[in-house]
Residue, then its C-alpha position, 0 to 999 in steps of 0.5 A: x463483478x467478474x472474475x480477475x484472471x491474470x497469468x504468470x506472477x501476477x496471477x500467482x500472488x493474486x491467488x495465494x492464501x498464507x503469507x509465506x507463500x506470498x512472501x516467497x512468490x514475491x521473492x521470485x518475482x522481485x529483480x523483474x517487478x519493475x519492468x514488468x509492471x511498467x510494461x502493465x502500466x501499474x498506476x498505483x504507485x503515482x496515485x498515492x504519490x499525487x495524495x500524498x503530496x495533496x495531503x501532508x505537507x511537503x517534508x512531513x515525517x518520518x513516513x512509512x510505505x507499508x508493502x513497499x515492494x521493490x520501493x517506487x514510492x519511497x523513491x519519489x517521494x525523496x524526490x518530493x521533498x519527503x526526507x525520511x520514509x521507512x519500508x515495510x514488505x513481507x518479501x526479502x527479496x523485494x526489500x533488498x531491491x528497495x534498499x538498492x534504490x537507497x531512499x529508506x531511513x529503514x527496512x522492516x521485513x514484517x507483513x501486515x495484518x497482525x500486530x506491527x512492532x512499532x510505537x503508539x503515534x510513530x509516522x506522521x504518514x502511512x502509504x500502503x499501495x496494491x496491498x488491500x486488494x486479492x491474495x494480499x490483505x483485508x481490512x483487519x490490516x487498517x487497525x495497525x496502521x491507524x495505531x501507528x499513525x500520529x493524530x491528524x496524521x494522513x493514511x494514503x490506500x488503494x482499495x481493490x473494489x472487490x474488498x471495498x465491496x466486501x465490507x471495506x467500505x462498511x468498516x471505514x463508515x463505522x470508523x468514521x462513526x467512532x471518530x477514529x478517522x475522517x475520510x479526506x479523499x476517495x478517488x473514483x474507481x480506476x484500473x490499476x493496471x491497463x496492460x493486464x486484461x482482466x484487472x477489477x478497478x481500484x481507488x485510493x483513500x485518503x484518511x485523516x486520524x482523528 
């Protein structure tokens, strides 16, 4: 697998090694995220829309986009027919964009990964777009967000291979073993962003909690 170069605040956050940083970077980043993700084509946020509504019946709730950034999904997915989503980010620059688009029940300026404030079988959905991937979180941020989830309640992901082939893939096996998730849909690879050179594919999962 080759090396992911990319410049500018892509390439920054791609590279940041404490959530803090990241946070920060991202704030910079937030009033041109939109436009300069368009411009890169970012596919991420359609995807996980199209399995969302593929797997959770339409009006299905509350829902929570975890690393909702500046909010696409939670946008759509009012539009959809999906009334009630939370956002979760660890920038409050990009939250304060989200709040802009005004589809979120609420805002919660968390970061994954560790323990998440929130009850037992909370969201009967959970969407986490371009958050598994460099710089971002691994695997050791599934936990919570499975806790989190109601009993055959839907997670929709996107992976970066990297991290997939780094023990993501492995982890999700085993969960399947101990009958803690069933695995409903694994997308092929796909390049996340087909206007930034250099970009390792993705995929999106769909898990069902056990």
């Amino acid at each position: 697998m080759t090396e992911e170069k990319h410049s500018g605040a892509l390439g920054q956050v791609y590279a940041a090694k404490r959530p803090e940083e990241l946070a920060e970077l991202y704030n910079r980043w937030a009033e041109t995220y939109d436009s300069e993700m368009a411009v890169a084509g970012y596919r991420h946020p359609t995807i996980c829309l199209a399995l969302v509504a593929r797997h959770l019946p339409r009006g299905a709730g509350p829902l929570l986009d975890a690393g909702a950034g500046t909010g696409l999904i939670g946008e759509w997915l009012a539009i959809m027919g999906y009334p009630h989503v939370e956002a979760l980010d660890i920038s409050e620059g990009m939250l304060a964009q989200a709040a802009r688009k005004g589809a979120y029940a609420a805002l919660h300026r968390l970061a994954l990964g560790g323990p998440l404030p929130f009850a037992d079988a909370t969201y009967a959905g959970i969407v986490s777009a371009g958050v598994f991937t460099s710089g971002h979180v691994g695997i050791e941020g599934l936990d919570e967000l499975i806790r989190i989830c109601r009993p055959g309640g839907v997670l929709v992901l996107t992976v970066k291979n990297t991290l997939w082939e780094g023990g993501f893939a492995v982890g999700i096996t085993e969960l399947e073993a101990r009958r803690i998730v069933s695995r409903l849909e694994e997308t092929s690879p796909y390049v996340s962003m087909p206007g930034e050179a250099g970009t390792v594919p993705s995929r999106g999962l769909v898990l069902r909690k056990v």
